[in-house]
C-alpha positions as CSV (number, residue, x, y, z in Angstrom):
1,X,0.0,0.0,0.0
2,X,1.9,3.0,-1.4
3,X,0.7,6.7,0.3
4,X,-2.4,7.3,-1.5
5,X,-2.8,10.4,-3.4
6,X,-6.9,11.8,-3.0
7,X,-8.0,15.1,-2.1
8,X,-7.5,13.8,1.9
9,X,-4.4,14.4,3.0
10,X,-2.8,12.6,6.8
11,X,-4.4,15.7,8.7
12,X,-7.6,14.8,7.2
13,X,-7.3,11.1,8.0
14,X,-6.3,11.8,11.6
15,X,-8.7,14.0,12.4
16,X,-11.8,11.7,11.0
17,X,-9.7,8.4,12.9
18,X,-9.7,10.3,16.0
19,X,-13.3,11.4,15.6
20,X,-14.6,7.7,14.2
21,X,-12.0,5.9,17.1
22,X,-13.8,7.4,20.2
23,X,-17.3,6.5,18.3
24,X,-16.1,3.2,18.8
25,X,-14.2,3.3,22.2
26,X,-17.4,3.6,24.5
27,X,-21.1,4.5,24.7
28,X,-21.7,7.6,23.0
29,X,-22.4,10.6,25.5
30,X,-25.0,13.3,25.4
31,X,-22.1,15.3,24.2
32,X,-21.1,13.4,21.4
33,X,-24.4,12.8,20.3
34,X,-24.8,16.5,20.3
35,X,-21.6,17.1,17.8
36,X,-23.1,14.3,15.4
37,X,-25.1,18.1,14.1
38,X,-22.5,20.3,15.1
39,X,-21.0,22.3,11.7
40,X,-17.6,21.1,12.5
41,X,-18.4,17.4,11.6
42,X,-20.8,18.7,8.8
43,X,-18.2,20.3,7.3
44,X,-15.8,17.1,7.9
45,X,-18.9,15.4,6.2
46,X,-19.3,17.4,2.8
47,X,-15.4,17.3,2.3
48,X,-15.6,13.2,1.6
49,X,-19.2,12.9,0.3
50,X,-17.8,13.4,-3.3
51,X,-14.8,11.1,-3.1
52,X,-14.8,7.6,-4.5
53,X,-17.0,5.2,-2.3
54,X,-17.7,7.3,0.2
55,X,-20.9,9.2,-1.0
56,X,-23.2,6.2,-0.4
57,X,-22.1,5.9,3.5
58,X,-22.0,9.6,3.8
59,X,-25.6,9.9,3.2
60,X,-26.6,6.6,5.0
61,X,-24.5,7.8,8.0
62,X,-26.5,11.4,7.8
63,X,-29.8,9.4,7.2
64,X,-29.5,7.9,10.8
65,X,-28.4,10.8,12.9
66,X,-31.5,12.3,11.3
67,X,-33.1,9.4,12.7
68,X,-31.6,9.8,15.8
69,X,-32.5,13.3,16.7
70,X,-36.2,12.0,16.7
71,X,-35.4,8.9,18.8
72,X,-36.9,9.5,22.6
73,X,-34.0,8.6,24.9
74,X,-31.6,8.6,22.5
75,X,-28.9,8.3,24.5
76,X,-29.9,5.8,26.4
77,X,-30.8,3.7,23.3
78,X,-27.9,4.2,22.2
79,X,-26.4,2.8,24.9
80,X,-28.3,0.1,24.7
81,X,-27.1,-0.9,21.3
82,X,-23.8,-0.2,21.9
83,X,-24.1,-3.0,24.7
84,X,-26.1,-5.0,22.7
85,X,-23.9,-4.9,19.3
86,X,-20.5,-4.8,21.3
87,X,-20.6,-6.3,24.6
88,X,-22.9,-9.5,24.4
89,X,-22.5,-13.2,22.8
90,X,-21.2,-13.3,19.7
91,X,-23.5,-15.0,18.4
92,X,-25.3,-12.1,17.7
93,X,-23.7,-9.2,17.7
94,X,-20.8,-7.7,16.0
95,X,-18.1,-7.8,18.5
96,X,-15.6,-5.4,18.2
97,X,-12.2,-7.6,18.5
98,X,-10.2,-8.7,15.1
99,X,-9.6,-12.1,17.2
100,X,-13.2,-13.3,16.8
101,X,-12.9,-13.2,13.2
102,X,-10.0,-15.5,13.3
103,X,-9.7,-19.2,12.9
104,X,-10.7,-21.4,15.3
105,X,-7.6,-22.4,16.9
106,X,-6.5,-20.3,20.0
107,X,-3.1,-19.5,18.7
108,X,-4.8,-17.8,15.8
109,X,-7.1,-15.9,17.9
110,X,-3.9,-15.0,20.2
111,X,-2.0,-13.0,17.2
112,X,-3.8,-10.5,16.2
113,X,-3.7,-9.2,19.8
114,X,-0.3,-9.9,19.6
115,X,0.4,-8.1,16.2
116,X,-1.3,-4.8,17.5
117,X,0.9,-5.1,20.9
118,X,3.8,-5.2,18.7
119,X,2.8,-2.3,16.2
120,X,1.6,0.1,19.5
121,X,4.7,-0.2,20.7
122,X,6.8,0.2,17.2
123,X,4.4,3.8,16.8
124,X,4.9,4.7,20.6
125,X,1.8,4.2,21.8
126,X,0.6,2.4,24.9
127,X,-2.8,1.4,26.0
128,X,-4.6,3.7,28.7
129,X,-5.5,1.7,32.0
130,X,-8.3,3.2,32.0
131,X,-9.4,1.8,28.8
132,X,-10.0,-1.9,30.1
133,X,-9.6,-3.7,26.7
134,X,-7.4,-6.2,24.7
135,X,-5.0,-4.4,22.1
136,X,-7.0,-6.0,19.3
137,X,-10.2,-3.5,20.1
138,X,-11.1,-2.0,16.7
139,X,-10.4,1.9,19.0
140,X,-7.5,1.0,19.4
141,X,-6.4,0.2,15.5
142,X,-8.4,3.5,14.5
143,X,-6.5,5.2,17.1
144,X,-3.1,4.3,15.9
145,X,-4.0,4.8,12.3
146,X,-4.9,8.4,13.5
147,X,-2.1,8.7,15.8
148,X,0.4,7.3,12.7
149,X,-1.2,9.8,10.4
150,X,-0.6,12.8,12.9
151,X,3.0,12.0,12.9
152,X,3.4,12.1,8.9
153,X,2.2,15.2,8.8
154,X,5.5,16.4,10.9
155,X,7.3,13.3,9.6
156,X,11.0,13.6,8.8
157,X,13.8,10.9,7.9
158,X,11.3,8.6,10.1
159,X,9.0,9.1,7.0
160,X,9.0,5.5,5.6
161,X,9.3,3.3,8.7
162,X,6.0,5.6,9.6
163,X,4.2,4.9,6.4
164,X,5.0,1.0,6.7
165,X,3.2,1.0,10.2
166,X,0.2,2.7,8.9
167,X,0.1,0.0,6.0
168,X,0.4,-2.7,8.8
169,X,-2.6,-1.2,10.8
170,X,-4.8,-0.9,7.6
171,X,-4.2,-4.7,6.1
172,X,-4.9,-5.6,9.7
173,X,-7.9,-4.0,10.3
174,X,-9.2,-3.9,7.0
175,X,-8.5,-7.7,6.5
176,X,-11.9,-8.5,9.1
177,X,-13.6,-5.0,9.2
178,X,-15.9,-6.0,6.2
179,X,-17.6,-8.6,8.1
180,X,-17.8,-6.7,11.2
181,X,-19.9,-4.4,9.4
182,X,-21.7,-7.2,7.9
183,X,-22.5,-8.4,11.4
184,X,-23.4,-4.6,12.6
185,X,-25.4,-4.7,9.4
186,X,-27.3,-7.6,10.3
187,X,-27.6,-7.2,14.1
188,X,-28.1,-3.0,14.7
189,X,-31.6,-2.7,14.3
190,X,-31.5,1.1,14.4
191,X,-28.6,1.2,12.3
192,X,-26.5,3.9,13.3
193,X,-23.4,1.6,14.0
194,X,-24.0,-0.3,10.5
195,X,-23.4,3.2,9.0
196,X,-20.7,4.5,11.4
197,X,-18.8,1.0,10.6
198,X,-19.9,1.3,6.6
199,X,-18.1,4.9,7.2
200,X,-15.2,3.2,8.8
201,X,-14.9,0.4,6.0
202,X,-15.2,2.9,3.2
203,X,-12.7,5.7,4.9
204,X,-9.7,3.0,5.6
205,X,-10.2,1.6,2.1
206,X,-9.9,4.8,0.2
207,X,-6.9,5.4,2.7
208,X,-5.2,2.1,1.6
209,X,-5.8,2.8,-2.1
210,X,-8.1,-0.2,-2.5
211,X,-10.9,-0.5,-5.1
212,X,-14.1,0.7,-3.9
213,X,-17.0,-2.1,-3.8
C-alpha cells in the first residue's frame, strides 16, 4: 500500500480516525451525540461525500443521525445498542475484536492481539489503564491509524518506517472489518453503527488505495 494520493491528505485522516476511534471506544455521551449536528463534523462530512466510495455511507450515515435526533432517549438507546452490538455473545452481535474473526484455533485468535501489541509499541503508543480492553479492540487500530497519520504530517527521515506502520494497521484492520460491518449490518436494528462501521470500512479503504466495492 503505497501513500495514496486523493483530495484527503494525513491531517484529514487523523482528524476523522480520532473522531470515528472514540465513536467506537465507548457508549456515545449526550455530548457526542450533540456534535453528530455540530458544523464542524458537517463540514468534515461534505469534504468526503464526493470522493470515491464514500458518497453512499456519507448519506446513509446522515440518514441515521437524522433518525436519531427523533429517537426519545436517545442516548440511552444508544447505549443500549452499543451494549447490545459490542458487549454481548457473539453470536449475535458484531463484537468489536479482530480475534473473533480468526480461525478457530486459539493460537490464531492470540495473534492478532499480539500483532497490534507489537505495532503500538513500534508507533509509541501504549494502551490507557483506563481503557480496560485487549490491544485488538477495533479503537484502538483507528486510534493508531490516527495517531500514525498525525505524525506524517511532521514526519521527517522517520517518514518510511511511519508509512510501513500505517500499511500494517490498515491490512490488519481492514482484513476482518468488512464482516464486522456485515454483522453490525445484520444485528443493529437502528442502524446507526451499521453506517458508522460502513463509514469506517469505506474511509480506511480509500486510505489504503483499494478498489471501492
Amino acid at each position: 500500500m503505497e501513500d495514496n494520493i486523493s483530495a484527503l491528505g494525513h491531517p484529514h485522516y487523523a482528524c476523522l480516525y480520532a473522531w470515528l476511534s472514540g465513536s467506537f471506544a465507548r457508549e456515545l455521551s449526550d455530548l457526542q451525540i450533540a456534535e453528530l449536528t455540530s458544523p464542524e463534523l458537517t463540514a468534515w462530512l461534505a469534504i468526503i461525500e464526493p470522493l470515491p466510495g464514500l458518497t453512499a455511507p456519507v448519506t446513509q450515515f446522515r440518514q441515521t443521525v437524522t433518525a436519531l435526533q427523533q429517537r426519545p432517549d436517545a442516548q440511552l438507546e444508544l447505549a443500549a445498542d452499543f451494549a447490545g452490538l459490542f458487549l454481548m455473545t457473539e453470536k449475535s452481535a458484531a463484537l468489536p475484536y479482530s480475534s473473533c474473526y480468526q480461525l478457530e484455533s486459539s493460537r490464531f485468535k492470540q495473534e492478532p492481539s499480539a500483532q497490534m501489541k507489537a505495532l503500538l509499541a513500534q508507533s509509541g503508543m501504549a494502551v490507557a489503564s483506563s481503557f480496560g480492553e485487549p490491544e485488538d479492540h477495533l479503537a484502538l487500530v483507528v486510534e493508531l491509524l490516527s495517531h500514525l497519520n498525525f505524525a506524517l504530517t511532521e514526519a521527517g527521515n522517520e517518514r518510511r518506517e511511519l508509512l510501513e506502520l500505517r500499511s500494517e494497521a490498515l491490512i490488519h484492520c481492514l482484513s476482518w472489518l468488512p464482516e464486522f460491518n456485515q454483522r453490525c449490518l445484520s444485528y443493529d436494528k437502528f442502524g446507526f453503527y451499521a453506517a458508522l462501521s460502513g463509514l469506517l470500512l469505506a474511509l480506511m479503504r480509500l486510505d489504503a488505495g483499494m478498489p471501492m466495492q
